[in-house]
Structures are given as structure tokens and as C-alpha cells.
C-alpha positions in Angstrom: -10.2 21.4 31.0 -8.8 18.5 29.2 -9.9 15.1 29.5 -7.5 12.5 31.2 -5.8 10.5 28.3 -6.9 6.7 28.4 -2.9 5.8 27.4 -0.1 7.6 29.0 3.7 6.6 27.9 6.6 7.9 28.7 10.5 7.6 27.5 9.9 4.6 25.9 13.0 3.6 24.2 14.0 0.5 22.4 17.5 -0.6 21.5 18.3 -3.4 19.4 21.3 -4.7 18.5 23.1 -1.4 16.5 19.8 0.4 16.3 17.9 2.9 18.3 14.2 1.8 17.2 12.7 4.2 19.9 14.7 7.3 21.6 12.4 9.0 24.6 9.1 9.1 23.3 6.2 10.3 25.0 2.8 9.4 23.9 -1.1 9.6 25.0 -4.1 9.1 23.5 -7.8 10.5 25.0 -10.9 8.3 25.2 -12.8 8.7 21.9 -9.8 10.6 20.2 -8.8 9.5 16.5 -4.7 10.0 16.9 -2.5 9.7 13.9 0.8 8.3 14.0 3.3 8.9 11.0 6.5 9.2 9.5 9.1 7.4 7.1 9.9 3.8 6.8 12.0 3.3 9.7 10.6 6.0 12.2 9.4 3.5 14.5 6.1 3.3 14.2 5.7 -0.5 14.0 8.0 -0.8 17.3 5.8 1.8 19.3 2.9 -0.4 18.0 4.2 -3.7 19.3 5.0 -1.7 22.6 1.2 -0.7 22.7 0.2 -4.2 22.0 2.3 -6.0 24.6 4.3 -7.7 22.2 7.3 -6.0 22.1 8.9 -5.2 26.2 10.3 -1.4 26.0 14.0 -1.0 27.5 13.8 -0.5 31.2 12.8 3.0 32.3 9.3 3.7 30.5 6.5 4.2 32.1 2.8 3.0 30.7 -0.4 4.5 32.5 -3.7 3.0 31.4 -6.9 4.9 32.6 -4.7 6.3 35.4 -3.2 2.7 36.7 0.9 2.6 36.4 1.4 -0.9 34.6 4.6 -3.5 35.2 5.0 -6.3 33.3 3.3 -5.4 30.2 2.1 -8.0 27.8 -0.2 -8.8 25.3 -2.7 -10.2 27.5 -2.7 -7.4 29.5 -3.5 -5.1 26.7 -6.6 -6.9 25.9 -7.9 -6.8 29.1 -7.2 -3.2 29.2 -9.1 -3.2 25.3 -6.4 -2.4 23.5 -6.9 -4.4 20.0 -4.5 -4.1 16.8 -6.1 -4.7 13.7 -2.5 -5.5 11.2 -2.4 -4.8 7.9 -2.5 -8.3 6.8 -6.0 -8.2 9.0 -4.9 -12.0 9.9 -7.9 -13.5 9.0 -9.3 -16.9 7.9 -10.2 -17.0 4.5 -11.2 -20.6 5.1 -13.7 -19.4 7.7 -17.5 -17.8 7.8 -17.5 -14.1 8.5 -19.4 -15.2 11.9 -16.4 -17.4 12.6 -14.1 -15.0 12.2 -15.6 -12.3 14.5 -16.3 -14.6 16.8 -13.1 -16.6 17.2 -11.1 -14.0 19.2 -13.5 -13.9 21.7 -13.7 -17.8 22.0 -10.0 -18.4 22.4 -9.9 -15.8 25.0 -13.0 -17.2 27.3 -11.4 -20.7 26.1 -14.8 -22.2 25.0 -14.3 -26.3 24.0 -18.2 -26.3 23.3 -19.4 -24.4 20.5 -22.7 -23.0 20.9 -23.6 -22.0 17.3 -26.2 -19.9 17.6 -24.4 -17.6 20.1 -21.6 -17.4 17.9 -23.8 -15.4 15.0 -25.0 -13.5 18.1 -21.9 -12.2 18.8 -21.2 -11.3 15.4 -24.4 -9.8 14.6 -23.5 -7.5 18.3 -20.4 -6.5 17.1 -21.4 -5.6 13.9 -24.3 -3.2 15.6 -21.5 -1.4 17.3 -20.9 0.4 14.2 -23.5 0.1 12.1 -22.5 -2.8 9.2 -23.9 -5.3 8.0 -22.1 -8.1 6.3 -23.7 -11.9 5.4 -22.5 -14.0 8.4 -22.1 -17.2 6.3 -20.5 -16.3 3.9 -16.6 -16.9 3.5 -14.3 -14.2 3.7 -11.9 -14.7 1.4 -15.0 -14.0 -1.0 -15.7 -10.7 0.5 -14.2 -7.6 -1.2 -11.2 -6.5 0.7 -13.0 -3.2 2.0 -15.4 -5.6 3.7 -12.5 -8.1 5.6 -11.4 -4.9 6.9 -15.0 -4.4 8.5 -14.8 -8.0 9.1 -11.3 -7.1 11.3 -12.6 -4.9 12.9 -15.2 -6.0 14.1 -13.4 -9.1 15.7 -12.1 -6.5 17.8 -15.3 -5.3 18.4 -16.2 -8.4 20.3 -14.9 -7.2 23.6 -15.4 -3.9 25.7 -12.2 -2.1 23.7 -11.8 1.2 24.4 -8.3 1.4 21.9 -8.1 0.1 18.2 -5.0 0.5 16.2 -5.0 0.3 12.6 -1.8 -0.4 10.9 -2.0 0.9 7.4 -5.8 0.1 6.9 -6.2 1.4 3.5 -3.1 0.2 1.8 -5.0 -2.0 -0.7 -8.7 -0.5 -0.5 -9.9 1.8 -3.3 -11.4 5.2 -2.8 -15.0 4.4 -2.2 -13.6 1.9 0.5 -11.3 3.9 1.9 -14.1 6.5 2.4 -16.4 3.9 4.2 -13.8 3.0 6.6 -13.2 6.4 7.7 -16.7 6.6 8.3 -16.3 4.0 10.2 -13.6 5.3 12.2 -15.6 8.4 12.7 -18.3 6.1 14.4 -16.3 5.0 16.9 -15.0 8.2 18.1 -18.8 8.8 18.3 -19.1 6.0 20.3 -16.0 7.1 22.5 -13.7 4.5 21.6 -10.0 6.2 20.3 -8.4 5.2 17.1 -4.7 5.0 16.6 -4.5 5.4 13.2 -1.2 4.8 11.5 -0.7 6.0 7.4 1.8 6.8 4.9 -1.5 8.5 2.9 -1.1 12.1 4.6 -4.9 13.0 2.6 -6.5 10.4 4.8 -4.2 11.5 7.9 -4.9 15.1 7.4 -9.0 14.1 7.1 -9.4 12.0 10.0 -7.0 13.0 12.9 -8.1 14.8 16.2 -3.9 15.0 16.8 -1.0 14.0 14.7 2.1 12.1 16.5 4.9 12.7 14.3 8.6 10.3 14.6 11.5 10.8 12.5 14.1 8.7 13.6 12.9 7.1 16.9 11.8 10.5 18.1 9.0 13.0 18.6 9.6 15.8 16.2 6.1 17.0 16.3 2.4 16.6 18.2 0.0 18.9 16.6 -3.5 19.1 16.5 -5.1 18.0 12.8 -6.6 21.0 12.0 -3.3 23.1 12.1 -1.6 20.8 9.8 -1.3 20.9 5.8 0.1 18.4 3.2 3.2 20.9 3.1 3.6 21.3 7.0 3.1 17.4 7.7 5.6 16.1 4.7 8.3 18.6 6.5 7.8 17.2 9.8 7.9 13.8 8.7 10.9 14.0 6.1 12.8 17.2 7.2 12.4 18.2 3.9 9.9 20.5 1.5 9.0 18.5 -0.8 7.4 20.7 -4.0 5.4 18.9 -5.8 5.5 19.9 -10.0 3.9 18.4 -13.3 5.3 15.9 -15.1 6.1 17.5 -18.8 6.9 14.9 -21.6 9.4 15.4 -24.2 8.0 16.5 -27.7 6.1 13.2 -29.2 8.2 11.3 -31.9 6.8 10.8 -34.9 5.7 7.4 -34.4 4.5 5.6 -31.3 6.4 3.6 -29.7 3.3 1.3 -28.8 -0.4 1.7 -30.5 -3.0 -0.6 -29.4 -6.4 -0.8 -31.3 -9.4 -2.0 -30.3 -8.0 -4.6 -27.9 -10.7 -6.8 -26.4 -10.9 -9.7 -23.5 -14.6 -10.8 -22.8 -15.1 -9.6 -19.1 -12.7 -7.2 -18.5 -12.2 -4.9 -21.3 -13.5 -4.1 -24.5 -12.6 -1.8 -27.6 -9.3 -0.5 -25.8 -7.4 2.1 -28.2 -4.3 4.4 -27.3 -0.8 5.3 -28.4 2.2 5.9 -26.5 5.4 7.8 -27.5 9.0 7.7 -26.0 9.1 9.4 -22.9 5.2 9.7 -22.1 4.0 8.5 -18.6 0.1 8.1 -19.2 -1.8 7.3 -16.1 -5.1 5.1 -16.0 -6.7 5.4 -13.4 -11.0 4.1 -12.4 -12.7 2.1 -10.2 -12.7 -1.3 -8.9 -13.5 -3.6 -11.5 -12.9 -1.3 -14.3 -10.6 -3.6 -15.9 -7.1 -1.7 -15.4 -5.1 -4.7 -14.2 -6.6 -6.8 -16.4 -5.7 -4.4 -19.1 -1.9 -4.7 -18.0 -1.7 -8.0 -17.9 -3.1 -8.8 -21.6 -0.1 -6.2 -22.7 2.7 -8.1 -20.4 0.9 -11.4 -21.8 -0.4 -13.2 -18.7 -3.6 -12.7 -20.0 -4.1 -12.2 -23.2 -6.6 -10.4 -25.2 -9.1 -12.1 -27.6 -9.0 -9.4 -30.4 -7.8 -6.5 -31.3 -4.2 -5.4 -32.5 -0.6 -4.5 -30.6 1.9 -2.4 -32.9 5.2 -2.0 -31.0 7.5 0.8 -33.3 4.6 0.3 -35.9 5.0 -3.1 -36.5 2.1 -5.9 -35.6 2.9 -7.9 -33.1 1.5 -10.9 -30.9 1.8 -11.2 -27.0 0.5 -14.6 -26.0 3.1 -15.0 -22.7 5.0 -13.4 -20.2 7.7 -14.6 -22.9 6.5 -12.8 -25.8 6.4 -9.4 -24.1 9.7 -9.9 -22.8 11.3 -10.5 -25.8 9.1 -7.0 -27.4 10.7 -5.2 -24.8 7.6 -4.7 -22.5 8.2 -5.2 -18.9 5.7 -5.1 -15.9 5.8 -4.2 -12.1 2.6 -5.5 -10.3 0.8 -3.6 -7.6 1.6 -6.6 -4.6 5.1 -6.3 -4.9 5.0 -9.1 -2.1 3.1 -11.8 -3.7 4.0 -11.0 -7.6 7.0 -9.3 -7.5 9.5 -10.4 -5.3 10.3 -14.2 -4.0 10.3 -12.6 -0.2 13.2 -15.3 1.2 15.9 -14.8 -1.3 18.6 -12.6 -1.0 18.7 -8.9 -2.6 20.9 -10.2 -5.3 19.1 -13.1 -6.1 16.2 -11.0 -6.3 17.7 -8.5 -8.9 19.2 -11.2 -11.8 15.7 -13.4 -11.5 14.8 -12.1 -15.0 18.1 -12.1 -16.7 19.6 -15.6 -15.2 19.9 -17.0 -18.6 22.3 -13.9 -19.8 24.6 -15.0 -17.0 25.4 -18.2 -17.8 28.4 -20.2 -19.4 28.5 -22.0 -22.2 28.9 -24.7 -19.7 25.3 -23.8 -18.4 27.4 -22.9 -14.9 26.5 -19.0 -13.7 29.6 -16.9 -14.4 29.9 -15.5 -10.6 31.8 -12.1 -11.9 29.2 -11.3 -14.6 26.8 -11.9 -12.0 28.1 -10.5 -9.1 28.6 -7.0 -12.1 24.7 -7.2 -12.7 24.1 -7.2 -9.0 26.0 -4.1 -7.9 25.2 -2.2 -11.0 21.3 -2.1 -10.3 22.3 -1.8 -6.3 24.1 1.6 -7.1 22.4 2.6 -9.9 18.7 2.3 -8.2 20.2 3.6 -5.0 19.3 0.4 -3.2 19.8 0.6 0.7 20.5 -2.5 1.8 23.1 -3.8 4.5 24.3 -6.8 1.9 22.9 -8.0 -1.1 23.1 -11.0 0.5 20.6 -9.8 2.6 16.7 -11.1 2.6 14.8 -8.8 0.2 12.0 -8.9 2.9 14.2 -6.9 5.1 14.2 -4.1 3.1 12.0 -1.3 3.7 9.4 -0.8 1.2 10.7 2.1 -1.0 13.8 -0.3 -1.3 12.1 -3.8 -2.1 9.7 -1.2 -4.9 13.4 -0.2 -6.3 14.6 -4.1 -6.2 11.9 -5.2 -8.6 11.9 -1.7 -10.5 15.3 -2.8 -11.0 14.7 -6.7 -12.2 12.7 -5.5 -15.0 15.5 -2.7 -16.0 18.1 -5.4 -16.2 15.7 -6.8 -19.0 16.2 -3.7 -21.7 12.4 -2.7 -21.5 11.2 -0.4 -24.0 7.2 -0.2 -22.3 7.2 0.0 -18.4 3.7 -0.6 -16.9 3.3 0.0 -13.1 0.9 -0.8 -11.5 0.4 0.8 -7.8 4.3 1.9 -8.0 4.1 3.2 -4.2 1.8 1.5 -2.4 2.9 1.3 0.8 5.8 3.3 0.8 6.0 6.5 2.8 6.2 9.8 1.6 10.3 10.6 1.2 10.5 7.1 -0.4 7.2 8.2 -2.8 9.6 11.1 -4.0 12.6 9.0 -4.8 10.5 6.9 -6.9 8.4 9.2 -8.5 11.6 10.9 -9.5 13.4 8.2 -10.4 10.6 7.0 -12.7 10.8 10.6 -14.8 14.2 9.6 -15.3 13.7 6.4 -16.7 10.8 8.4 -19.1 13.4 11.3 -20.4 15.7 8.5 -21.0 13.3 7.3 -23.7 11.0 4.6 -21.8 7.3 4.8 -22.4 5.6 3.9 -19.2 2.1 3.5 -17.7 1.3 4.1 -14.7 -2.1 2.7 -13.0 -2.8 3.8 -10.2 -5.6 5.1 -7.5 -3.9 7.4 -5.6 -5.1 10.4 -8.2 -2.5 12.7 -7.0 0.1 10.6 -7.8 -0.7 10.5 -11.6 -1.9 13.9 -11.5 1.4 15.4 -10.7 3.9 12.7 -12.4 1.8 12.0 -15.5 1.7 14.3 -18.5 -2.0 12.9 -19.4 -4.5 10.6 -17.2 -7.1 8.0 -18.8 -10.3 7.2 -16.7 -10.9 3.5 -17.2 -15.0 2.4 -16.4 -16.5 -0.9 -17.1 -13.8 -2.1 -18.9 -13.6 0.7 -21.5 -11.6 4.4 -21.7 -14.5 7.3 -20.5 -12.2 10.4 -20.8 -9.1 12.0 -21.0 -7.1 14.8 -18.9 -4.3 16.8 -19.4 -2.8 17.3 -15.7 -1.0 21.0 -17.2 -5.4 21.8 -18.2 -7.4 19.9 -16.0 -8.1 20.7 -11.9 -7.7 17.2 -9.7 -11.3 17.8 -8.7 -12.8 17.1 -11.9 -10.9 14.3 -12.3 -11.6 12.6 -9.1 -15.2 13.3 -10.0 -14.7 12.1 -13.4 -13.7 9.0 -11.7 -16.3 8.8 -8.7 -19.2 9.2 -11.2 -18.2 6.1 -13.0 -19.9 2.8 -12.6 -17.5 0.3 -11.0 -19.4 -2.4 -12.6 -16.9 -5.4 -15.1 -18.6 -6.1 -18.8 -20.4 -9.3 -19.4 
């Protein structure tokens, strides 16, 4: 006999103005059960979330059941008291603050504490902390933890109280592999200690690892509850997208005879050292490694924020010197960072504003006064030839969904006439249909003649849209693979059996 679900809903809709978030969904989760919830940008996840949390109030006619009590006049309060905790993406931590402090302040706000009693404040840490097993240095601060660790730090905030619920939104966006495997082992721990796990993810590997049961919405509807074990990459992408999406290797044209960028021994004390490859017209070469191997570092000496001490750049054979963002601009090198929030996009302008930031100066009169049809031309010509959904490009960029703010700054750095595209985490964060659109449009922009790199540490990704893979360790290159030769296994090995440890 089944046990009773701790959280019952049912027809839970949610209309906003023009948009049907939610459309009739039903939903329950059983004590100590690790649910998945997925589907595309747009499915509404985050609203069913907010409904879950008390923060957003459904349209009249759900009903919520928690441990077999009908509840009215849902809010957030009344989720925590029922131990229902959300642990956001953003974590929504104080960086500023002890790890101590931070577990410990939730709990204080709630009990509304004026006095604080030091000592019980490392005790409640240190008890929350024994819940699952971690063990993290209570004074120190947490923004100089690693980012795998403020998500322990996160949840174990939540930890603080008797919760019997814990919903993480996108945990593993920004956590590398070794992290990502110690927080599902964390996750595993509290089903062991019978607390569920909503667990929501665009990475269907992790989904398909860790789920008891798999809600799937499309649309604002259920299109599919099925247990985890009955589901495959194939079977989950279809329910989620509609769509079989086949996944093929990436096959470059034949090399030209001379590459279009050839680095030699290119050295930065720290990060990386003695740093040698070539790259031809219409090659995507992956790099993939560690943290602390010294990828990002590596991009960033080529697009010139950073720039190497020694060693040599030839673009189309010729020596050349990349000392600013400037210099690689004008070499025809052009770079899309992995937090397309912070680095790449300036979140409260407009779409349009958003696509011209690199090319302003092109669109100027000899007065120095924008020419508004030239510009307004450059705006629409990335919007249709990117594909960019967007209800104006007047429209705040931050109200795009992620697969359309990754195609806005794709599309800044087009505008520029790169010859060299370096991405760096080019999905992150974006769900599976929008993954495809990407990955296909960046093929395109490779057969049309760009050489691109692509760093990244989702291994499938460059295994299937690379046409060879570099394993970066300790700032240096330890192998090679050909996707066409080589199985994904012995690459992730490749990768797992490196030391994750910078140069000195």
C-alpha cells in the first residue's frame, strides 16, 4: 500500500494577465521521496514553485492538502510552519556573513531573537550541519567558500527547522562535476532521513539519477508523471519538448591549409602554462577539466582581459599582440562568458540596447548623434536572424527566457565580424529544446567559416557538438579526443582522474 503523500494539490491554475502560467495541475509529493520537476523555459515550473512556497496565491479553485489537513489562505508563513523551505538558485546568502551566521539567521528572524546568544548560534549551525553529515568552518565567510559549499551552506539554513519539504531550484547550475556529485549525495541523505526533495533541473543526467518520480509540464500542464526508473534521456526530452531530439557528432569541414589561430606556448603565472594549439575555419574544439584548471583564465588571456605573460598568438599566420578587450576586438576574436547575467548582458536595458552595445560606434553620425534607422536596421537584423523571441525589443533583456537572453549576447558579438568565437558555458541554464537551438545554431556559425571554442563542463555537450575535445589540468593540456574515436566514458574519466589543483 502506498504511503499518504505529505503535499496533495490539485487544479492549481494561474492566470496572469494574457498568459495561462498553470492550467489544472495536480501534484503530490511522499514523505522522504526525491520528486523531479521539469520541462522548458516557460512550463511553469517557477510559478508552481512560488505556489508551493506561499508566495505566489493560485486562482480560486485549487485545493492544497498538507499531511492530510485542507489549507485556506496559503502563505509563505504557512509553508514554513508546515517545513516547506526553498533553497533559489541564487541561494540568497550573505557573503558579508560567517557560515554560522548564515545558517543560523533564518531561524532567528523567525523566533524574532533581539538578543544574540553567540554561542547558541554555532550550536545551531553545528546541529544542522549533523543532519546530513557536512562539515564546513563556521567562521569563515561565505563568499570565500567554493560555490559547491554555499550550496551546503543553503541548505542547511533550511535545515534549522523540523522541514519535512526542500525545494531546490536549479541547484547545480554553476557547480562542477565533483560538486554536483556531492550534492546529490546529499540529496540522497535526506531521503534517508525521510525528508522529500523537490528537485527542479534542466540537466536530465542528474534528473534521470536522482528521482524516485518525475513531474513533467509542457505548457502549464501535466503531460507526464512517471516513475525514474522507467524513464531515458530519449523518453524524458519527448515529454518535455514534444519532440525527438537525435543527438549526432559534430563533423568539421576539411582543415584549410593554414590555421586560422595558432597559439604557442602561451603562459600566465597561476593559471596556465606552456599552452599550444591550432584552430582552423570551421573547427569547434572543446576544452573541458576541472575546477581550477585554468580554462577561463585561458579565454580571457585570448579575448585580452587578462593577458598572458609569454608566449605567442598568430591569427591567419601573422604575430599578433592582445593586451585588451580592444585588441582582440579589432583581431576579430569575440567572447561569450559563462554568467551571461553578470558579464554578458546589462540586465535593465532593453533587448535592442542590448544587441548594438558592441558596435555603438559604427552607428554614429558624423555629428557623433546615433543614426536611429541604421540602428533600429542592426537591431532587427540580429532579432530575426538569431530567432530572438521577444515581445518588443524594447523590452527588458531580463525578461527573456534564458535560451533567448544566450542568443541576445551570441548576437552582440556577431554584430562585431568575429573571426574566433570562444564560449564559455554556452547553455547553462537553458533547458533542453532551447540547448538544441543553440547547439545548432552554433554549427552554423562553424560551417559558415568561424573557428570557435567551446569550454564547457557539461561533457556531453562537447562530446556531441565538438569535432575534438582538450582536457585542461593544472593549467596545462593532458590529452586529446576525437568525439567520432573516443567513448564519453573515457573522457569523463580522463577528466575525473585529473588534479583540480591551479600552478604556482
Amino acid at each position: 500500500m502506498a504511503e499518504s503523500p505529505f503535499l496533495v494539490m490539485r487544479q492549481v491554475s494561474k492566470h496572469y494577465s494574457g498568459v495561462q502560467a498553470l492550467d489544472s495541475v495536480d501534484f503530490a509529493i511522499r514523505p522522504g521521496e526525491t520528486h523531479a520537476l521539469v520541462g522548458a523555459n516557460g512550463s511553469g515550473k517557477s510559478t508552481l514553485i512560488g505556489i508551493i512556497a506561499g508566495v505566489t496565491t493560485p486562482d480560486p479553485g485549487a485545493q492544497i492538502v498538507i499531511a492530510g489537513q485542507a489549507v485556506r489562505h496559503y502563505h509563505a508563513i504557512d509553508a514554513r510552519q508546515h517545513g516547506i523551505e526553498v533553497i533559489y538558485q541564487d541561494l540568497a546568502l550573505f557573503p558579508n556573513l560567517t557560515v554560522a551566521e548564515n545558517i543560523a539567521l533564518s531561524q532567528l528572524i523567525v523566533t524574532g531573537q533581539r538578543l544574540i546568544r553567540w554561542r547558541a548560534v554555532r550550536e545551531l549551525a553545528q546541529r544542522a550541519m549533523a543532519r546530513i553529515g557536512v562539515r564546513l568552518p563556521l567562521d569563515a565567510l561565505v563568499a570565500d567558500l567554493a560555490l559547491g559549499d554555499q550550496q551546503l551552506v543553503a541548505i542547511c539554513r533550511a535545515l534549522t527547522r523540523e522541514v519535512r519539504l526542500v525545494i531546490m531550484d536549479e541547484p547545480t547550475t554553476s557547480l562542477t562535476k565533483q560538486e554536483i556529485d556531492a550534492l546529490l549525495a546529499v540529496v540522497r541523505d535526506l531521503r534517508a532521513r525521510r525528508i522529500a526533495t523537490l528537485f527542479v533541473s534542466h540537466k536530465l543526467d542528474e534528473v534521470l539519477s536522482i528521482a524516485d518520480r518525475v513531474t513533467v509540464l509542457r505548457d502549464g500542464r501535466t503531460v507526464g508523471l512517471v516513475p525514474g526508473h522507467e524513464l531515458d534521456d530519449a523518453r524524458l526530452t519527448m515529454l518535455m519538448t514534444g519532440q525527438q531530439l537525435v543527438a549526432t557528432h559534430y563533423t568539421a569541414p576539411p582543415a584549410a591549409q593554414q590555421a586560422l589561430l595558432a597559439v604557442r606556448q602561451l603562459t600566465k603565472r597561476g593559471q596556465f602554462q606552456a599552452i599550444s594549439f591550432t584552430l582552423a575555419p570551421g573547427e569547434i574544439m572543446g576544452i573541458t577539466g576541472r575546477l581550477g584548471a585554468g580554462r577561463t583564465e585561458l579565454a580571457l588571456a585570448l579575448f585580452g582581459v587578462s593577458p598572458a605573460d609569454s608566449g605567442e598568438i598568430l591569427i591567419a599566420g601573422q604575430p599578433v599582440r592582445i593586451r585588451s578587450v580592444q585588441d582582440a576586438i579589432r583581431l576579430g576574436i569575440g567572447y561569450v562568458p559563462e554568467n551571461r547575467l553578470l558579464q554578458g548582458l546589462v540586465l535593465p536595458q532593453s533587448v535592442g540596447r542590448n544587441l548594438v552595445l558592441t558596435v555603438l560606434d559604427k552607428l554614429l553620425r558624423r555629428t557623433g548623434l546615433f543614426d536611429k534607422g541604421k540602428l533600429r536596421a542592426q537591431i532587427d537584423t540580429w532579432v530575426e536572424r538569431l530567432a530572438i523571441k521577444s515581445p518588443s525589443i524594447d523590452a527588458p533583456v531580463q525578461t527573456l527566457s534564458g535560451g533567448n537572453q544566450q542568443r541576445v549576447v551570441l548576437a552582440k558579438w556577431l554584430a562585431t565580424g568575429p573571426r574566433i568565437l570562444i564560449l564559455d558555458g554556452p547553455t547553462v541554464g537553458i533547458d533542453v529544446a532551447a540547448k538544441g537551438a543553440i547547439h545548432a545554431l552554433i554549427r552554423d556559425l562553424a560551417r559558415q567559416g568561424l573557428a570557435i571554442i567551446m569550454i564547457s563542463d557539461e561533457l556531453r555537450e562537447l562530446f556531441y557538438h565538438c569535432n575534438r575535445i582538450l582536457v585542461m589540468a593544472r593549467g596545462r593540456f593532458v590529452a586529446e579526443f576525437d568525439p567520432a574515436q573516443a567513448a564519453e566514458d573515457d573522457i569523463q574519466m580522463c577528466v575525473e582522474a585529473t588534479d583540480e589543483r591551479v600552478l604556482v
